[in-house]
C-alpha positions in Angstrom: 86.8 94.5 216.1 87.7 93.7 212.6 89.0 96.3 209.7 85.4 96.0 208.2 84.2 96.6 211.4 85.9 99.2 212.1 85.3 100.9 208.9 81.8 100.3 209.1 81.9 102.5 212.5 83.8 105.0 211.0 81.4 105.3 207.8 85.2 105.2 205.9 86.5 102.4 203.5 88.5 99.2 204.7 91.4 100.8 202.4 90.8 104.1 203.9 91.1 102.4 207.5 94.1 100.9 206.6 96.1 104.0 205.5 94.7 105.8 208.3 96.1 103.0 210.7 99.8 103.8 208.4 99.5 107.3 209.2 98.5 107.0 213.4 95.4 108.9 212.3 93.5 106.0 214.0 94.2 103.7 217.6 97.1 101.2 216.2 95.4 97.5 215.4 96.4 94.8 217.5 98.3 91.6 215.7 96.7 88.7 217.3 98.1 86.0 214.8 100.1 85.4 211.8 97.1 86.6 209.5 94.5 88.2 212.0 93.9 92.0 213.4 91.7 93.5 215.3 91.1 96.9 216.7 90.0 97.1 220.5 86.7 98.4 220.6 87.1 100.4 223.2 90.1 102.6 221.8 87.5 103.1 218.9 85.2 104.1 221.5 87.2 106.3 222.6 89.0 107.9 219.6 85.3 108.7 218.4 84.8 110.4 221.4 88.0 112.6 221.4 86.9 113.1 218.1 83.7 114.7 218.3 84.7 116.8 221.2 87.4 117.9 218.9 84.9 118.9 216.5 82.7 120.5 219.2 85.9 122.5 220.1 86.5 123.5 216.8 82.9 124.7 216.2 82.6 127.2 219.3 85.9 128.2 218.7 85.1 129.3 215.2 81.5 131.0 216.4 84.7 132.8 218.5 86.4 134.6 215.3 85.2 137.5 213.8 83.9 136.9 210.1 86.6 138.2 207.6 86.3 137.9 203.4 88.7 135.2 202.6 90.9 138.1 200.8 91.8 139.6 203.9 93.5 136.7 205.5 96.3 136.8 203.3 96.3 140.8 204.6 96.6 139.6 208.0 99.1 137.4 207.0 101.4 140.0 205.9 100.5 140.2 202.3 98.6 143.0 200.1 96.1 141.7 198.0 95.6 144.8 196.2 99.6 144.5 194.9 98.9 141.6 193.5 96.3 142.5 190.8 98.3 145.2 189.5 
């Protein structure tokens, strides 16, 4: 698959792609000549996949956790919101 291909899949930007691909956010491209890549479709297939089941993960996880205000994270996290205002 090309980067625009790719891209296209991934509803991101052929710059964004590329970055990604810098950062190992995304399968590694494959140098099949001096001035050609290509992605392997199915190691897109596939990263999509661990993807969404990483969202689906995320999502019953989170239905898990009891509902706190966002001030009282920073109690559990050791601090006192209530010092800080004063």
């Amino acid at each position: 698959m090309s980067a625009a291909e790719v891209a296209k899949v991934l509803s991101i930007s052929k710059s964004a792609l590329w970055a990604a691909a810098k950062e190992n956010k995304v399968p590694p491209p494959l140098k099949i000549g001096p001035r050609t890549t290509r992605w392997c479709a199915q190691s897109i297939r596939t990263f999509i996949e661990e993807a969404q089941n990483e969202a689906e993960l995320r999502a019953n996880y989170s239905r898990l956790l009891p509902h706190r205000r966002p001030d009282c994270n920073r109690a559990y996290a050791g601090e006192n919101p209530a010092r800080e205002k004063a």
